[in-house]
C-alpha positions as CSV (number, residue, x, y, z in Angstrom):
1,X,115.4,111.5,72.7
2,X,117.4,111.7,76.3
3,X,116.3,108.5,78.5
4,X,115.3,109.4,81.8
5,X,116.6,108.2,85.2
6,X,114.5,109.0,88.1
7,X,116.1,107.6,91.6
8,X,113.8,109.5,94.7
9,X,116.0,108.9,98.4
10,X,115.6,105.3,99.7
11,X,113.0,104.8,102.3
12,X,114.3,103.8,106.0
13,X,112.9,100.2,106.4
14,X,112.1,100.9,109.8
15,X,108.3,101.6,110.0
16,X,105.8,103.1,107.9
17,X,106.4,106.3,106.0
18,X,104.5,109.4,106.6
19,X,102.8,112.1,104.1
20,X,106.3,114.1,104.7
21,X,108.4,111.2,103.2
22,X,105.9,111.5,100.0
23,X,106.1,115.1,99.9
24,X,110.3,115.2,100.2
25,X,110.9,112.4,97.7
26,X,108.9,109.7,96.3
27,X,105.4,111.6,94.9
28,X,107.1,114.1,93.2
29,X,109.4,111.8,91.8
30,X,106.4,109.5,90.5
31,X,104.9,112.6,89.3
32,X,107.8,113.1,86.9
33,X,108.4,109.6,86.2
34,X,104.9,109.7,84.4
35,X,104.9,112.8,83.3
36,X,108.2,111.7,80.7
37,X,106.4,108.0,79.9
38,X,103.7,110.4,78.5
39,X,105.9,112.5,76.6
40,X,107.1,108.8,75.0
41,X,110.7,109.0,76.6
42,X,112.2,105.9,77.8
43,X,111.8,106.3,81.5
44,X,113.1,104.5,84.5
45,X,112.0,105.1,87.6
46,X,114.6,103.2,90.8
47,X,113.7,103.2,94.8
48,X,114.4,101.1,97.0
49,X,114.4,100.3,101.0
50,X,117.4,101.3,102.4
51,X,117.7,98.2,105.1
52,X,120.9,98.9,107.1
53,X,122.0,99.8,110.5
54,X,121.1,99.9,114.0
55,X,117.6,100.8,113.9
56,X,116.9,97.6,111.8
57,X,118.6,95.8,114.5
58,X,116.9,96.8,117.2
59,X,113.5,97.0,115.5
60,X,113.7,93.2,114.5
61,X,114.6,92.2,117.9
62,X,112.1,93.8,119.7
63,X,110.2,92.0,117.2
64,X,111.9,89.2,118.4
65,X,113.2,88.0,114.8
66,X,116.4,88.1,112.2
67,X,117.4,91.5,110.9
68,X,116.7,89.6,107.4
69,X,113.2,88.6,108.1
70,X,112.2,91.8,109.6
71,X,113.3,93.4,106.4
72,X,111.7,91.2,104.4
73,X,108.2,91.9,105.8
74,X,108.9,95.7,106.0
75,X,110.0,95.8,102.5
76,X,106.8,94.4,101.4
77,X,104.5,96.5,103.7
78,X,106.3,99.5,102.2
79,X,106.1,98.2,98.4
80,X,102.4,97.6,98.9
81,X,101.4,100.7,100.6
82,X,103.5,102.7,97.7
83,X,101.7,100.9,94.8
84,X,98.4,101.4,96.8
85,X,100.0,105.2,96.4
86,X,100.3,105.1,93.0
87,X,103.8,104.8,93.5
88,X,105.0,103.2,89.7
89,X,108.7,102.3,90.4
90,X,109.9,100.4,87.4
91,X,111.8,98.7,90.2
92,X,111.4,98.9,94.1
93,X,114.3,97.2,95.3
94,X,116.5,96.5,98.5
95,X,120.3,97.5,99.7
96,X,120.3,94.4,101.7
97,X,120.6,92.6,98.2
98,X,123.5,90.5,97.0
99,X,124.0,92.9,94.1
100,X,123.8,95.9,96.6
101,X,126.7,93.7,98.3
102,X,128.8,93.3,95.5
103,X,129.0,96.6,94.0
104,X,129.3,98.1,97.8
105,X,132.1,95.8,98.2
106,X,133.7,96.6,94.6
107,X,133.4,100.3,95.1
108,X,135.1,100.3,98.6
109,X,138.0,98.2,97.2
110,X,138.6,100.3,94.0
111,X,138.7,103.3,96.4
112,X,140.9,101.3,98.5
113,X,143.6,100.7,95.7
114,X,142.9,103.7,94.9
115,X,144.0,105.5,97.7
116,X,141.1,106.9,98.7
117,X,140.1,104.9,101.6
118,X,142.5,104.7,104.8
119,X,142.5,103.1,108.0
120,X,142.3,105.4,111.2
121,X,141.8,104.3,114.8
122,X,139.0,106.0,116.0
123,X,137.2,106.8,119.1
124,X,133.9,105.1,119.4
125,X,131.1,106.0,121.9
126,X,129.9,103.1,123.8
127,X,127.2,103.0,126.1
128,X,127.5,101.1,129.1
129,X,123.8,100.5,129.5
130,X,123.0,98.9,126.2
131,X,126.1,96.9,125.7
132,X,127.0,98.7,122.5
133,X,128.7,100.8,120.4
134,X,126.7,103.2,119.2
135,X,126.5,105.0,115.6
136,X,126.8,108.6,115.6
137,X,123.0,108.9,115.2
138,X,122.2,106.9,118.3
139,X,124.0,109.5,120.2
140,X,121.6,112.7,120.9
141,X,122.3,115.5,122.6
142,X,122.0,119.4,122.5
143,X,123.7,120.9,118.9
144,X,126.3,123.3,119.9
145,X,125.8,125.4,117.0
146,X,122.0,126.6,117.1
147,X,121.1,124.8,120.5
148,X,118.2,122.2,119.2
149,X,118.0,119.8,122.1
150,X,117.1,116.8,119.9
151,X,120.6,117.0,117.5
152,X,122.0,113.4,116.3
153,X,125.6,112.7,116.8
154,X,125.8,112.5,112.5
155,X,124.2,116.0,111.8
156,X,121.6,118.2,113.2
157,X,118.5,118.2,111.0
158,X,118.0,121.4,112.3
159,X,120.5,123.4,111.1
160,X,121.7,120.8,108.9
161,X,125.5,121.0,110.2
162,X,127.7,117.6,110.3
163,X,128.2,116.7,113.6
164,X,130.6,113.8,115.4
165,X,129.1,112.9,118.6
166,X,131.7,114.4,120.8
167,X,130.6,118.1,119.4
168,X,126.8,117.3,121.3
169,X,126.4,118.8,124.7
170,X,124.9,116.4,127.2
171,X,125.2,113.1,125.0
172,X,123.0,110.7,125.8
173,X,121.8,106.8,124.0
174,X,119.0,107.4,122.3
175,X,117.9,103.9,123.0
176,X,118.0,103.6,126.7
177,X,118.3,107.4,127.6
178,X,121.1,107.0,129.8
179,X,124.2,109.3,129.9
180,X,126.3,106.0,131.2
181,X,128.5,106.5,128.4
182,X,132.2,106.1,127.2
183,X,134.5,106.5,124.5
184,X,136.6,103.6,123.4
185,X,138.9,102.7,120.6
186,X,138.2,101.0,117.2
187,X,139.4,100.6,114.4
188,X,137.5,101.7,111.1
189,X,138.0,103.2,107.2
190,X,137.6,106.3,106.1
191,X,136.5,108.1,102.9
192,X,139.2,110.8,102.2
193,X,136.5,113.2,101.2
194,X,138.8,116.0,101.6
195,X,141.1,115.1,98.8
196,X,137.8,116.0,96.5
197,X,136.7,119.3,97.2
198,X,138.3,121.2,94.7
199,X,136.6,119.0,92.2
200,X,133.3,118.8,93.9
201,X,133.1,122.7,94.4
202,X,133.7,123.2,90.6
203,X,131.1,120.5,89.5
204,X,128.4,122.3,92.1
205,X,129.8,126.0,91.2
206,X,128.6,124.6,87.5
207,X,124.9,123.5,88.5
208,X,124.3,127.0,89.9
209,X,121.0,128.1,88.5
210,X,120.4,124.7,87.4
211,X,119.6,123.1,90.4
212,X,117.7,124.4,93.1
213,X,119.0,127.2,95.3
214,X,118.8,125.1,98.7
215,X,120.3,122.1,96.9
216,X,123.5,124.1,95.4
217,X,123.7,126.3,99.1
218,X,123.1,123.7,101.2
219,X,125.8,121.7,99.6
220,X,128.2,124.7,99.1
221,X,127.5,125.5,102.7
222,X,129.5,121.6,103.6
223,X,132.4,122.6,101.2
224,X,133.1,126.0,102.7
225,X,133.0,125.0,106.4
226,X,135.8,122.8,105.4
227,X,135.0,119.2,103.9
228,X,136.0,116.3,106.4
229,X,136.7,113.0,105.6
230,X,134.3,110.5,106.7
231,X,134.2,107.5,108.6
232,X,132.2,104.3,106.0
233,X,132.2,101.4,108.4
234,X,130.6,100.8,111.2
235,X,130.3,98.3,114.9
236,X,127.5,96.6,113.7
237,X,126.3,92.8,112.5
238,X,123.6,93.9,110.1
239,X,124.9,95.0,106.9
240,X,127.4,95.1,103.8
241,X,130.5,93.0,105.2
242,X,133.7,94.7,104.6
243,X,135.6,91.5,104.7
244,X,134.9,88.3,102.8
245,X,135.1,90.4,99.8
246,X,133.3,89.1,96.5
247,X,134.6,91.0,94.2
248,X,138.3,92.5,93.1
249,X,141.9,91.7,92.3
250,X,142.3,90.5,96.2
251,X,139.8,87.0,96.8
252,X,140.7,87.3,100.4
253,X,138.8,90.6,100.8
254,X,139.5,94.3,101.3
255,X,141.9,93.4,104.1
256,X,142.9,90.7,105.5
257,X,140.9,90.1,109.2
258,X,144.3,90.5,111.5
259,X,144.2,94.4,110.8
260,X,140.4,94.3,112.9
261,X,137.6,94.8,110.8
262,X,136.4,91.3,110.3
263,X,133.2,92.4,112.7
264,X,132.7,95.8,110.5
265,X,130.2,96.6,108.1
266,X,129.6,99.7,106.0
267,X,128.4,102.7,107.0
268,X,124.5,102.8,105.6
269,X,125.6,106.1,103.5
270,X,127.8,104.8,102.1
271,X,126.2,101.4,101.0
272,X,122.6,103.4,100.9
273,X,122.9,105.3,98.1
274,X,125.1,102.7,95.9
275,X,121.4,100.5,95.8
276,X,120.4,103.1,93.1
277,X,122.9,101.4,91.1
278,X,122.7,97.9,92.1
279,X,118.7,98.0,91.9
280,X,118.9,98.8,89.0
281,X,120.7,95.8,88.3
282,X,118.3,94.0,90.4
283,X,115.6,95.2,87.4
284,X,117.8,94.0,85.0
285,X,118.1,90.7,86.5
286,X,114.5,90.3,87.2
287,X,113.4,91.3,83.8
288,X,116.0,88.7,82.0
289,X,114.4,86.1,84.4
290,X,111.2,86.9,83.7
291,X,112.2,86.4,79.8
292,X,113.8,83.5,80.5
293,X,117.0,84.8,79.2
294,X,120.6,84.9,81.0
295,X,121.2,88.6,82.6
296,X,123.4,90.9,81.1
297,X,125.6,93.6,82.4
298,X,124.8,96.0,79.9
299,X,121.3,95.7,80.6
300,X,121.4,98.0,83.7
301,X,125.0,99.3,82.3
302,X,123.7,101.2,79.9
303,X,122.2,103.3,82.6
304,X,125.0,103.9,84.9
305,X,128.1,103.9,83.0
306,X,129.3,105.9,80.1
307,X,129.5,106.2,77.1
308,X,126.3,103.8,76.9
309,X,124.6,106.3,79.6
310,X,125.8,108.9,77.5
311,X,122.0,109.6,76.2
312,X,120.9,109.5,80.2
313,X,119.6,112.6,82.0
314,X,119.8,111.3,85.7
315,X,117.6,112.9,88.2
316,X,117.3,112.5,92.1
317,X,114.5,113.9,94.2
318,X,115.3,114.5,97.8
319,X,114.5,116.2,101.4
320,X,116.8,118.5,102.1
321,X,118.3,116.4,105.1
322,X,120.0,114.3,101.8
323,X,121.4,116.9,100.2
324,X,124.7,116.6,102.0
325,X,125.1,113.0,101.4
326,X,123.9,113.2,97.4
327,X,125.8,115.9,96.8
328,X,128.8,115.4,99.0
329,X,129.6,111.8,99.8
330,X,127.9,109.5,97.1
331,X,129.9,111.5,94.3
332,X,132.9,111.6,96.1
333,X,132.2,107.4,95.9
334,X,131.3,107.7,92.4
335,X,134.5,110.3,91.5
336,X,137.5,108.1,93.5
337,X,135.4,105.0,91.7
338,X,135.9,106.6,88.4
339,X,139.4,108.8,89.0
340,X,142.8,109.1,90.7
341,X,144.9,111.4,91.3
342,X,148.8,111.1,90.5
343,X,151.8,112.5,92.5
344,X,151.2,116.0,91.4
345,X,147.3,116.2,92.5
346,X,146.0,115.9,88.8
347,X,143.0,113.9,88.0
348,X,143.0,110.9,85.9
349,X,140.3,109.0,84.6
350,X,141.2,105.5,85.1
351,X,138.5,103.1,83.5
352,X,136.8,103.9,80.0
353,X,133.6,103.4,81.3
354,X,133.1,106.0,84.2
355,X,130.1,105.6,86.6
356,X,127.3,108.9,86.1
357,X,126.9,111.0,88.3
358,X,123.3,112.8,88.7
359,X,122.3,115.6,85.9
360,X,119.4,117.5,88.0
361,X,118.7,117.3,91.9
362,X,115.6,118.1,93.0
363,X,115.6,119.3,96.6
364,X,112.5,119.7,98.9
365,X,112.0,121.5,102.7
366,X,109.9,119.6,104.4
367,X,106.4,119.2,104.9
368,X,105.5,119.7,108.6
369,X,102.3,118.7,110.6
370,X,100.6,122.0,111.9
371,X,103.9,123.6,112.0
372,X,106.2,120.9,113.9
373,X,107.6,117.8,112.6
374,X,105.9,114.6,111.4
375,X,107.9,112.0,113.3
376,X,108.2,108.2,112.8
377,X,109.3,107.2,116.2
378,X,106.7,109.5,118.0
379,X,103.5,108.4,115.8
380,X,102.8,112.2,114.8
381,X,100.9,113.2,111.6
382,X,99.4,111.0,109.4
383,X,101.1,108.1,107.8
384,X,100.5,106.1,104.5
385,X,98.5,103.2,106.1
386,X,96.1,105.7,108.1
387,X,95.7,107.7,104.9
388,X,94.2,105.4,102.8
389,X,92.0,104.4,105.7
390,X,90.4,107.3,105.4
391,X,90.4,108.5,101.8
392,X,91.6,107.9,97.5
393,X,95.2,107.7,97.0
394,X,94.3,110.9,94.8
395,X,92.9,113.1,97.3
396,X,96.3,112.8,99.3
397,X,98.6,113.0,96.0
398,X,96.3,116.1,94.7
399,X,97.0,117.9,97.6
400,X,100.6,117.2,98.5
401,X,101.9,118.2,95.1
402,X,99.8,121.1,94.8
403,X,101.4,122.2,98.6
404,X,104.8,120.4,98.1
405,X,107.8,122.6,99.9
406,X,109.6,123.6,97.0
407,X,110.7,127.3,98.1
408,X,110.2,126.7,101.9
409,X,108.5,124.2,104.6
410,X,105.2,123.7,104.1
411,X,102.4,122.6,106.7
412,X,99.8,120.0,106.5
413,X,96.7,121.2,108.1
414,X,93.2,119.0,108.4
415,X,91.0,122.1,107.1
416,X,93.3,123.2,104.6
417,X,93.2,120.2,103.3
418,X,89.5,119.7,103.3
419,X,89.3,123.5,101.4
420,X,91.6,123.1,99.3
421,X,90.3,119.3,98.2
422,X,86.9,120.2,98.4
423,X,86.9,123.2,96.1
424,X,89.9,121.3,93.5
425,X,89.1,117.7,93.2
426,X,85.1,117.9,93.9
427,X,83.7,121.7,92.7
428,X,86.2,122.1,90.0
429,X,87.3,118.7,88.0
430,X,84.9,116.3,89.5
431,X,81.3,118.8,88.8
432,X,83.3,119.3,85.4
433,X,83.0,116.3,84.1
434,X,80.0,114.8,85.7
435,X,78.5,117.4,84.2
436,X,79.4,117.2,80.6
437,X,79.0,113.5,80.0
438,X,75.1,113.2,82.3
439,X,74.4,115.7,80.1
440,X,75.3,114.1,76.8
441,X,73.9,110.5,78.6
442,X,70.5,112.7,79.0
443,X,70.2,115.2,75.6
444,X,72.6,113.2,72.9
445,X,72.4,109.7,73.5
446,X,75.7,108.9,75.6
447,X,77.6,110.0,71.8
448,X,79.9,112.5,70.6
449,X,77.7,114.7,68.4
450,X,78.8,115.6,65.0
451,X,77.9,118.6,63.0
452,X,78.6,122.4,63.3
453,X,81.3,124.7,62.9
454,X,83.9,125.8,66.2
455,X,82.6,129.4,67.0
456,X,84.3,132.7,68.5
457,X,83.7,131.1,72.1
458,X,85.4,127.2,71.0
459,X,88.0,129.5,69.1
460,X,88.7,131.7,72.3
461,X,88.9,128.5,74.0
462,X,91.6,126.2,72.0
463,X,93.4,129.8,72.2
464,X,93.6,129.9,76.0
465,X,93.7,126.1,76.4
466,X,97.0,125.8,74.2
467,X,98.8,128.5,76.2
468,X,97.8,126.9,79.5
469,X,99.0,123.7,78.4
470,X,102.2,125.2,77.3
471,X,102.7,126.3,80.6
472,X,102.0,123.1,82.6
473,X,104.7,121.6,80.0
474,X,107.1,124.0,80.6
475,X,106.7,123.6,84.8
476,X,106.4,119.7,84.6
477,X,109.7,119.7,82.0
478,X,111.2,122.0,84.9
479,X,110.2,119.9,87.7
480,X,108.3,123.3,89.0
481,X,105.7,121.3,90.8
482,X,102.9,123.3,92.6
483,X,103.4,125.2,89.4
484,X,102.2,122.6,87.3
485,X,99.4,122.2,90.0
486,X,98.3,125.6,89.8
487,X,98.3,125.1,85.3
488,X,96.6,121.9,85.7
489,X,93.4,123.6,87.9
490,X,93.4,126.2,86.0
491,X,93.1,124.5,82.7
492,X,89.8,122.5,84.8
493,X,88.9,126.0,85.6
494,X,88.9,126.9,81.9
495,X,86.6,123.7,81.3
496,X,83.8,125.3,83.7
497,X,84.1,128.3,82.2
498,X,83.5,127.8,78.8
499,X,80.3,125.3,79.6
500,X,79.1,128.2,81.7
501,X,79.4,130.5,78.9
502,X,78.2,128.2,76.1
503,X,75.3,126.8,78.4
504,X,74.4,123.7,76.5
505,X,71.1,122.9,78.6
506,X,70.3,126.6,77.2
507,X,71.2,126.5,73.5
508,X,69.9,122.5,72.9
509,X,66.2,124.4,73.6
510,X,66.8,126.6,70.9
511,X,70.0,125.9,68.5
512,X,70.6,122.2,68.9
513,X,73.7,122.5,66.4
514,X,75.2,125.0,68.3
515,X,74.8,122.7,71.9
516,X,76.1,119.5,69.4
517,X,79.2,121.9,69.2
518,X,79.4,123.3,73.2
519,X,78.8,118.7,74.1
520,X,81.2,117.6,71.7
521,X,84.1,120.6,73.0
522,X,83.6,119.8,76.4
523,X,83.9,116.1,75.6
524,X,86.7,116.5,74.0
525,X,88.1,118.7,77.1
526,X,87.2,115.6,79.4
527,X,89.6,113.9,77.2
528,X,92.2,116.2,77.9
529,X,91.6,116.4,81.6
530,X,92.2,112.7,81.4
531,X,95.4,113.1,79.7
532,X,97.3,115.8,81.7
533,X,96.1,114.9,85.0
534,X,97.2,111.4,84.9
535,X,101.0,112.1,86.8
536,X,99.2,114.0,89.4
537,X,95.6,111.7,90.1
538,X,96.2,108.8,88.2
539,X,93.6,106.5,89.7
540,X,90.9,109.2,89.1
541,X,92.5,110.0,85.1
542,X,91.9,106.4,84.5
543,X,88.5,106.3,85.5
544,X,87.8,109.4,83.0
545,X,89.6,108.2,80.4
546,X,87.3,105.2,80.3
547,X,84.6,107.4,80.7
548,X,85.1,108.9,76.5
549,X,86.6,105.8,75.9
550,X,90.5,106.3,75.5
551,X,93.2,104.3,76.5
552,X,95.0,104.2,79.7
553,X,97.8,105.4,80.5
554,X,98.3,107.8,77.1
555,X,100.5,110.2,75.5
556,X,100.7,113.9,76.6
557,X,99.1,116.0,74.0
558,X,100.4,118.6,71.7
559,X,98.6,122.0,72.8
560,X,97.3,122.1,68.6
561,X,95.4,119.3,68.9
562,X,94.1,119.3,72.3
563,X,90.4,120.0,71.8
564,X,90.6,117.4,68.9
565,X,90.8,113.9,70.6
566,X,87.3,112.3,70.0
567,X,85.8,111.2,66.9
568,X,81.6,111.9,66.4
569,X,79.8,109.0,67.6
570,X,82.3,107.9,70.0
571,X,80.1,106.5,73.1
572,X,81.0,108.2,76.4
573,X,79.4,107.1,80.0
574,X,79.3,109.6,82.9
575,X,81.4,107.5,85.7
576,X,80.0,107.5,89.7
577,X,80.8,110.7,91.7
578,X,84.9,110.8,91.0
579,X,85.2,113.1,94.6
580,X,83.3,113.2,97.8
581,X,83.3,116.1,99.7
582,X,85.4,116.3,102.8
583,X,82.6,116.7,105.4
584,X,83.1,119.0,108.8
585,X,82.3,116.1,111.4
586,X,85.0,114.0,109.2
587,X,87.7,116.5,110.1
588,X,86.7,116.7,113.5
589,X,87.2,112.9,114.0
590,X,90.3,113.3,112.2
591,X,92.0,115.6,114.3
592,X,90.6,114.1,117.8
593,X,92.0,110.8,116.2
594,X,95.6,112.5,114.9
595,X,96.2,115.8,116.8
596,X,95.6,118.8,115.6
597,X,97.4,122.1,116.5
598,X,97.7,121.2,120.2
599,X,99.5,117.9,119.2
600,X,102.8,119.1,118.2
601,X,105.2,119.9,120.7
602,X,108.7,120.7,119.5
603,X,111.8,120.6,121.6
604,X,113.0,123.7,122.8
């Protein structure tokens, strides 16, 4: 069977995430990443913090401590928060690691030899108040192309054009507000992204219909405006040095430091999404400690480079604000890493081992917060740390997949979410099996009855339950995620109707053998339930599993066998209420405490 490689778009280390980072990236990623351990593939799923650049440097020293430090503490808040999530990295890493530096380093030099990195003099924008350059993202201004007032100097994430911060229309620092700004010289490389076009626009022509529409437009959109090279160092302190090179043919670094970029550091895109790669290596390393053996190469090799990755399918999840860079600059690293070109323009493959590049890209729009965005840096929407103030990992997981933004944005709302919980988690799944195993506790001893024969009603049953199981397979195995959702309630669904229709508490009155048959069915659906909504609610799955006794976490079930899990006698225990209702005067403290409607406030 394939091996699976699940990467979801790093995680800024500046602050703590909100629902909208889950919904664009991680959940849906940890979704899948469960979904395949259950199918028995080997599965490894990478993240990391992505630790670079000048908001880590101002964030640590208005914290009044080392860029290093404040990472370190951010990396664990966010690591605890995302297990707390149900977040089951195999490995949550960092880019400010040394194996992040060395393969940044090595990449940027082969590319270098290569000749697909060059020097350029460049003209900077520094601002007079702050005593700074500052990176094209710390330059806002009004987009000139579709007039939002709030457009980066990198790229608008409105319309999702690439910007330089000359193209904005009253630039201004976004960290002192002040338009006391100037444009001076320095020095810096750039990525020749150009010379790959051709290449990339037949290797995203060929994902057509394979990938997501918005990810295959939004990347064909950058390749038909004209692809520019890009700039992959920075004036910053914080970061992956580009001299002092540790790695490479030339043990004095890149370039020597007369040429003026001894004070550079790479651009965080281009060091950002290298980390998949070298955090993987971080697993490696970690897992060879932990067995007290020496690491090995090939232990995260076999992931990334061919032809030991050969049996990989690679998958990234993403908001649609990382398309650009995952399927723009990141392959163009990983092509000019792997390729060169010769004096006629052909290709060449130049090592025997070529890095991958990524198999299936999952995009996402983006989950907004009645209508307008979530935001970081203005405290709107809910974040991770507030959520689970309030309620169970699984009530937020349950209903961000089952809403995630596939086709188009999507909007949190607080009594959405109450409905939509309320009637799911608690009236459907939650009365379900409550249900079933108090009634067994009460009429059959807290056992799986024996006896009887599977009638028209348990035959109708397995019928319906194997074709809706086929279809949650086929969505998850698609990465089609509020269409698993939709399967997976309406298999629950199925569960309440069938004990509706075969009304046990009836029948045991009457025709004991034919409730033994209704308890032991809907006992063995609890099983199921366990089973296939464990990538969706896993703390919640658990707790039902151990409910009819199975193991935890287990393998997804063939649709043949799925109403054949537990053996007669088994003992079963009905567990505490698994989902409280949402209550009105909870949502009513929740939105005088977050903002409702009136909250958001989008720039004109």
């Amino acid at each position: 069977m394939s091996r699976i490689l699940i990467t979801s778009a790093l995680p800024y280390i500046n602050g703590i995430k909100h629902l909208g980072t889950l919904a664009g990236s991680m959940l849906p990623a940890d979704v899948y990443a469960r979904y395949q351990r259950a199918r028995g593939r080997e599965t490894l799923y990478i993240c990391a913090t992505d630790e670079h650049g000048t908001p880590t440097e101002l964030a640590a020293a208005e914290a009044g401590i080392a860029p290093a430090d404040y990472c370190a503490e951010m990396h664990r808040i966010q690591y605890e928060l995302g297990r707390k999530f149900g977040l089951s990295w195999d490995h949550f890493g960092r880019s400010s690691s040394p194996q992040n530096h060395r393969l940044t380093q090595r990449f940027a030099q082969t590319l270098w030899e290569s000749g697909f990195v060059e020097e350029r003099v460049t003209q900077q924008v520094y601002s007079l108040a702050d005593k700074r350059f500052l990176p094209d993202r710390y330059v806002i201004g009004t987009c000139p192309h579709c007039g939002y007032g709030a457009a980066r100097g990198d790229q608008c994430e409105n319309c999702t054009r690439v910007l330089d911060p000359a193209d904005l229309i009253q630039p201004r620092s976004a960290i002192s507000g002040s338009t006391e700004i100037e444009i001076r010289d320095s020095k810096h490389l750039f990525l020749r992204q150009s010379l790959f076009a051709p290449k990339l626009r037949e290797w995203i022509e060929g994902k057509k219909g394979e990938w997501p529409l918005l990810v295959t437009s939004i990347a064909l959109k950058w390749l038909d405006e004209g692809l520019q090279d890009r700039g992959i160092t920075r004036d910053l302190a914080w970061g992956v040095p580009v001299n002092a090179m540790e790695w490479g043919p030339n043990p004095d670094g890149l370039l020597p430091d007369a040429v003026g970029l001894a004070d550079k550091v790479f651009y965080v895109w281009f060091d950002a999404p290298i980390e998949y790669i070298a955090a993987t290596w971080e697993w490696a390393d970690a897992a060879a400690a932990e067995a007290g053996r020496t690491p090995n190469d090939g232990d995260w090799e076999r992931w990334w480079r061919l032809p030991a990755a050969a049996d990989v399918t690679y998958v990234e999840f993403m908001g649609k604000d990382n398309v650009p860079f995952h399927t723009v600059g990141f392959p163009c690293t990983l092509i000019g890493v792997n390729e060169r070109r010769d004096a006629e323009g052909r290709w060449a493959v130049v090592n025997n081992s070529p890095w991958k590049l990524v198999d299936q890209l999952k995009g996402f729009n983006w989950l907004d917060y009645y209508g307008g965005r979530f935001s970081t840096s203005q405290g709107r929407g809910v974040f991770m740390d507030h959520a689970l103030e309030l309620l169970p990992a699984d009530y937020w997981r349950w209903w961000i997949i089952a809403n995630v933004p596939e086709t188009s944005d999507s909007s949190f709302v607080w009594e959405q979410f109450q409905a939509q919980v309320n009637a799911d988690l608690a009236d459907v799944l939650g009365n379900f099996v409550n249900r079933i195993l108090k009634f067994t506790e009460n009429r059959f001893e807290g056992q799986v009855p024996a006896g009887g024969e599977a009638g028209d009603l348990e035959r109708r049953l397995a019928k319906d339950v194997a074709a809706k199981l086929a279809e949650l397979t086929e969505h998850m195995e698609a990465r089609e995620f509020r269409k698993s959702a939709t399967a997976l309630r309406q298999l629950w669904v199925l569960g309440n109707q069938y004990l509706t229709e075969a009304a046990p508490w009836t029948a045991v009155k009457t025709d004991p053998a034919r409730a033994a048959i209704a308890v032991r069915t809907g006992l063995n659906l609890v099983a199921l339930f366990a089973k296939v909504s464990e990538p969706f609610i896993p703390f919640t799955a658990e707790i039902i599993a151990a409910s009819v006794g199975e193991g935890f976490p287990s393998r997804w079930p063939e649709p043949a066998a799925a109403l054949d899990i537990l053996e007669s006698g088994r003992t079963v225990k009905a567990p505490d209420v698994l989902f409280r209702k949402i209550e009105d005067a909870q949502v009513a403290e929740w939105i005088a405490r977050f903002g409702g409607a009136e909250a958001v406030v989008e720039p004109a």
